[in-house]
N, CA, C and O of each residue as an XYZ file, in Angstrom:
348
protein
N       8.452    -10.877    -29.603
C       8.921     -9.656    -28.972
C      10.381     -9.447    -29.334
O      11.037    -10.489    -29.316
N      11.102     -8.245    -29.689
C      12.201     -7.555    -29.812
C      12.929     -7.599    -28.990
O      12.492     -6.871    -28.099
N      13.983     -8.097    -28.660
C      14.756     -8.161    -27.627
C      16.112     -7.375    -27.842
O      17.053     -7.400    -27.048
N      16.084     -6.861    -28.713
C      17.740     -6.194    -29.213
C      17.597     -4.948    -30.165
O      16.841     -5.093    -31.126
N      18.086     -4.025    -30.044
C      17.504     -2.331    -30.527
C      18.770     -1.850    -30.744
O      19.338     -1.386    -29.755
N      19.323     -1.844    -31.737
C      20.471     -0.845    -32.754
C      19.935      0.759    -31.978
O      18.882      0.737    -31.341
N      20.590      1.856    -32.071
C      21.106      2.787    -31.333
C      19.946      4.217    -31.998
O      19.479      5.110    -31.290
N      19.748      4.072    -33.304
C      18.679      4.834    -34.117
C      17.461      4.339    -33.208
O      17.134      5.107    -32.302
N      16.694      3.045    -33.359
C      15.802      2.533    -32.701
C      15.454      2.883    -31.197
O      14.281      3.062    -30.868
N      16.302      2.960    -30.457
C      16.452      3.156    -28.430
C      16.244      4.527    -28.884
O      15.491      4.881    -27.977
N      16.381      5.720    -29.749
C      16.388      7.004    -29.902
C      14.895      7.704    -30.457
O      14.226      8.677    -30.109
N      14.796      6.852    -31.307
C      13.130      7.062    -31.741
C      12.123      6.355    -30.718
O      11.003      6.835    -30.549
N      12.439      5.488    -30.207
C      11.555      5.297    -29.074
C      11.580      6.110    -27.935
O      10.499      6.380    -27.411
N      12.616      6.548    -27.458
C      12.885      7.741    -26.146
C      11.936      8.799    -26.606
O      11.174      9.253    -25.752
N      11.856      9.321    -27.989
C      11.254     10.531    -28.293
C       9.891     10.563    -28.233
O       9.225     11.586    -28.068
N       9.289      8.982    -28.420
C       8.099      8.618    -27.841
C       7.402      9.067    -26.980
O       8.111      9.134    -25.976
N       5.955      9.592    -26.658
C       5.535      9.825    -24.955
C       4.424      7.955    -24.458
O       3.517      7.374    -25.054
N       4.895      7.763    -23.625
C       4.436      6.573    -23.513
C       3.458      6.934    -21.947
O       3.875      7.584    -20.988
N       2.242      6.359    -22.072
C       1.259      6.250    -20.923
C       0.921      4.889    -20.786
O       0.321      4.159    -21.574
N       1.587      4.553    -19.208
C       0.772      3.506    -18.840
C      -0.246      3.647    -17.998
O      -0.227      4.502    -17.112
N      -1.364      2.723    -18.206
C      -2.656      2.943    -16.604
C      -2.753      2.188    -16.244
O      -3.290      1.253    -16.837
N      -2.203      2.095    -14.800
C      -2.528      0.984    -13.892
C      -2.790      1.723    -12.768
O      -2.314      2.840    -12.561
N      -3.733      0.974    -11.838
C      -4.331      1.500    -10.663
C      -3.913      0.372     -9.145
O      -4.046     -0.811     -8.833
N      -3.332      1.703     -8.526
C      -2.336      1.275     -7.434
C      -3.239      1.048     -6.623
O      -4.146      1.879     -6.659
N      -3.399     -0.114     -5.579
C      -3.811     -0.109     -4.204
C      -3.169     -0.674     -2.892
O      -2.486     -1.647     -2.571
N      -3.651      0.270     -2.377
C      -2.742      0.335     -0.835
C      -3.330     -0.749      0.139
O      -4.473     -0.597      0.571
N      -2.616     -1.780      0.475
C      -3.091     -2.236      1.540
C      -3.013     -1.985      2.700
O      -1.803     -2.044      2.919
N      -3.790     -1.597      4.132
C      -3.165     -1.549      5.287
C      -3.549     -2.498      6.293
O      -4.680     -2.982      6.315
N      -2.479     -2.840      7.293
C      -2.227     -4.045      7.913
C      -2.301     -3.081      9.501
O      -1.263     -2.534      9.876
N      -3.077     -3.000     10.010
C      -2.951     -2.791     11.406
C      -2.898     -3.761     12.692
O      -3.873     -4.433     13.028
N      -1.534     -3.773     13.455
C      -1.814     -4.687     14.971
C      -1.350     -3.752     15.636
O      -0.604     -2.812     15.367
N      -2.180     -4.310     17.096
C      -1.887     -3.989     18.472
C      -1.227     -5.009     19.393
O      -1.841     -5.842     20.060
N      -0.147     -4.876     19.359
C       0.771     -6.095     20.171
C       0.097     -6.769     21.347
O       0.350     -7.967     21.470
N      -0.881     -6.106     22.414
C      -0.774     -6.336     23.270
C      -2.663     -5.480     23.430
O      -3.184     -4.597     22.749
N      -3.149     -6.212     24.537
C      -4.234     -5.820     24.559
C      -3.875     -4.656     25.655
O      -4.817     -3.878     25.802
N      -2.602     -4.329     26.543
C      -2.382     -3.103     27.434
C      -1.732     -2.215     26.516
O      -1.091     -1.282     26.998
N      -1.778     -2.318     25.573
C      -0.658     -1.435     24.447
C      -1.995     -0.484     23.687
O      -2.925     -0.816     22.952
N      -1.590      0.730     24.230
C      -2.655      1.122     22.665
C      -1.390      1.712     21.203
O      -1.547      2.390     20.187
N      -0.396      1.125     21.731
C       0.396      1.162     20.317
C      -0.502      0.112     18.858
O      -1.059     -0.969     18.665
N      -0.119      1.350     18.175
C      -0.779      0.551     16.656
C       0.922      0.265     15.455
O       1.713      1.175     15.205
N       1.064     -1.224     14.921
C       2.264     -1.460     14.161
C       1.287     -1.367     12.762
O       0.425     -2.205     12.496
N       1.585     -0.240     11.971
C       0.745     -0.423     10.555
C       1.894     -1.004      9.527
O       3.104     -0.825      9.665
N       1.191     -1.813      8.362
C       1.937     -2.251      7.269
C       1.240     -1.763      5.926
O       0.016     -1.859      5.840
N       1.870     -1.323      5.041
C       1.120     -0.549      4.138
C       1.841     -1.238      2.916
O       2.934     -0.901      2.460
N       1.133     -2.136      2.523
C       1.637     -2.414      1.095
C       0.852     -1.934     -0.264
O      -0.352     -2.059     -0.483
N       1.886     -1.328     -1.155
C       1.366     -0.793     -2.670
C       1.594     -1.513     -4.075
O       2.601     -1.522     -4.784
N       0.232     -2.172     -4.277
C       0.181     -2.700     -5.607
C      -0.047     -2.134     -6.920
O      -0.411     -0.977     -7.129
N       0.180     -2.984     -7.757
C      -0.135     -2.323     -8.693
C      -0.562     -3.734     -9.689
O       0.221     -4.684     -9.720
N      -1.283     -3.752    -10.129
C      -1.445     -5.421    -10.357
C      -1.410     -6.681     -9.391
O      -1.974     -6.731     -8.298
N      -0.753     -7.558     -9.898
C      -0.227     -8.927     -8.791
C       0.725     -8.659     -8.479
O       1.399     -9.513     -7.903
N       1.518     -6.706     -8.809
C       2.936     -6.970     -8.387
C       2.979     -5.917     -6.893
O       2.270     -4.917     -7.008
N       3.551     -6.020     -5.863
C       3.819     -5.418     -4.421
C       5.211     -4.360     -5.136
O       6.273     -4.791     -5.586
N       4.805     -3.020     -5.054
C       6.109     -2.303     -5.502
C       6.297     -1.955     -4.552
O       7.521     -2.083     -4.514
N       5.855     -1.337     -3.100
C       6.705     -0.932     -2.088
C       5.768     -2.011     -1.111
O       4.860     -2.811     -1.336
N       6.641     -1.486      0.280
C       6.021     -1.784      1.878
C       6.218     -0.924      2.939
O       7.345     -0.451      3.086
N       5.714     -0.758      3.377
C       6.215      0.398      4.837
C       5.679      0.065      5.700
O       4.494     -0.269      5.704
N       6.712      0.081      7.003
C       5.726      0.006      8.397
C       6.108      1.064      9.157
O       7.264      1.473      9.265
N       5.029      1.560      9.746
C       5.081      2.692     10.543
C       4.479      2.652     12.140
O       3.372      2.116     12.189
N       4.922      3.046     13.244
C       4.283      2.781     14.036
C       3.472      4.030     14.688
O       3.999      5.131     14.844
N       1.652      3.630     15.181
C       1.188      4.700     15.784
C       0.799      4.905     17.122
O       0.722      3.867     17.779
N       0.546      5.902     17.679
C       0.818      5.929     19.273
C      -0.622      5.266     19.658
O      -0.622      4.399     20.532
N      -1.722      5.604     19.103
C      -2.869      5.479     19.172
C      -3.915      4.741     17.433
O      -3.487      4.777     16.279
N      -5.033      4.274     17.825
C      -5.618      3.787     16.267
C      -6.007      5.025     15.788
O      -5.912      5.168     14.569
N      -6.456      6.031     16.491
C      -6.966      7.583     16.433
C      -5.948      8.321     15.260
O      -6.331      8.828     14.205
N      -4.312      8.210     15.844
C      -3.363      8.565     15.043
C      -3.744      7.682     13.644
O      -4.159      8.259     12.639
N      -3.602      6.595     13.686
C      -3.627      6.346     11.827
C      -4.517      6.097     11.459
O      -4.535      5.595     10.335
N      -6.019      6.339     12.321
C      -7.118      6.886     11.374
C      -7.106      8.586     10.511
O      -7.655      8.912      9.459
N      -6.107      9.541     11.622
C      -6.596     10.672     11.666
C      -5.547     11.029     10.036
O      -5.699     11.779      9.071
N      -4.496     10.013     10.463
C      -3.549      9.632      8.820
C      -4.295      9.466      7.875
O      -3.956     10.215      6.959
N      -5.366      8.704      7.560
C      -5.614      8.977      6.201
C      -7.311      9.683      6.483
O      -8.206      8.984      6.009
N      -7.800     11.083      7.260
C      -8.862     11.798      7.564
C      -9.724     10.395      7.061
O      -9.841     10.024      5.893
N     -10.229      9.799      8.144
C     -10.714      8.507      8.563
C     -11.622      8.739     10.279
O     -11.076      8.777     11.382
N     -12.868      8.840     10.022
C     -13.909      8.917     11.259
C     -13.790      7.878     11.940
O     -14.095      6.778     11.478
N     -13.279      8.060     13.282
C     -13.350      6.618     14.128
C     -14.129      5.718     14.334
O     -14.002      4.634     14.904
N     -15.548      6.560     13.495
C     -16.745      5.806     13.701
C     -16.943      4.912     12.294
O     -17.751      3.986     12.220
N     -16.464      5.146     11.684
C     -16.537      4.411     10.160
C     -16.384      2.898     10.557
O     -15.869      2.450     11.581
N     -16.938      2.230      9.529
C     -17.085      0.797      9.720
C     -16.123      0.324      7.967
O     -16.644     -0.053      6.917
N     -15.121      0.475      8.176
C     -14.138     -0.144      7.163
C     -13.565     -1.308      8.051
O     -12.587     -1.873      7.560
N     -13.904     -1.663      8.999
C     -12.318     -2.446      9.295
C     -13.060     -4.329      9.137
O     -14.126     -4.907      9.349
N     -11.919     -4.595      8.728
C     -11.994     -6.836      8.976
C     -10.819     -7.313      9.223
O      -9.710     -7.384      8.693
N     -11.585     -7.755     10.575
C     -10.761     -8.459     11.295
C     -10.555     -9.945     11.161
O     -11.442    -10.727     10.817
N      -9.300    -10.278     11.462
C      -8.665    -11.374     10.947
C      -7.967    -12.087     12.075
O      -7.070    -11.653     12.798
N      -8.512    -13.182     12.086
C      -7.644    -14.116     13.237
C      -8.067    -14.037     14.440
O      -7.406    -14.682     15.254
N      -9.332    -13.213     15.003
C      -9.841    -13.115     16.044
C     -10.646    -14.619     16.604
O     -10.919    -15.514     15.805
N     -10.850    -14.681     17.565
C     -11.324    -15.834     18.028
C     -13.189    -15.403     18.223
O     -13.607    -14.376     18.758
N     -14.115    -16.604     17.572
C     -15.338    -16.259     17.803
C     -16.430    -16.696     18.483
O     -17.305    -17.422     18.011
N     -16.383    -16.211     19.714
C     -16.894    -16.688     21.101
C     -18.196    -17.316     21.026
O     -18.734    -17.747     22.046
């Protein structure tokens, strides 16, 4: 690999159109602090490979609210749960 580019070279490459494809996925992290809380703490991390390019946490008043965030039926069966205890 090239590690060093004279000033002609960095110029003919700029003029280049370059496409990369990679396919981003969003993770989301939902808790409820408290079983009297219907506060929801979401964590939304965006990949893109093995690499994490952002994170965000947002908080929702209700699970209703950050289902209704990404038009998500309350009745849908997406969710796995993690760390629950199994009676």
């Amino acid at each position: 690999m090239k590690e060093l580019y004279n000033r002609t070279e960095v110029e003919l490459l700029a003029a280049q159109k370059f496409t990369f494809i990679a396919h981003p996925v969003l993770h989301v992290t939902a808790v409820r602090k408290s079983v009297e809380s219907e506060s929801i703490t979401a964590t939304f991390e965006i990949e893109i490979g093995e690499y994490v390019i952002g994170e965000l946490t947002i908080q929702y008043d209700t699970i209703e609210r950050l289902l209704d965030a990404f038009d998500i039926a309350d009745h849908a069966e997406i969710f796995e749960l993690e760390g629950m205890d199994k009676a």
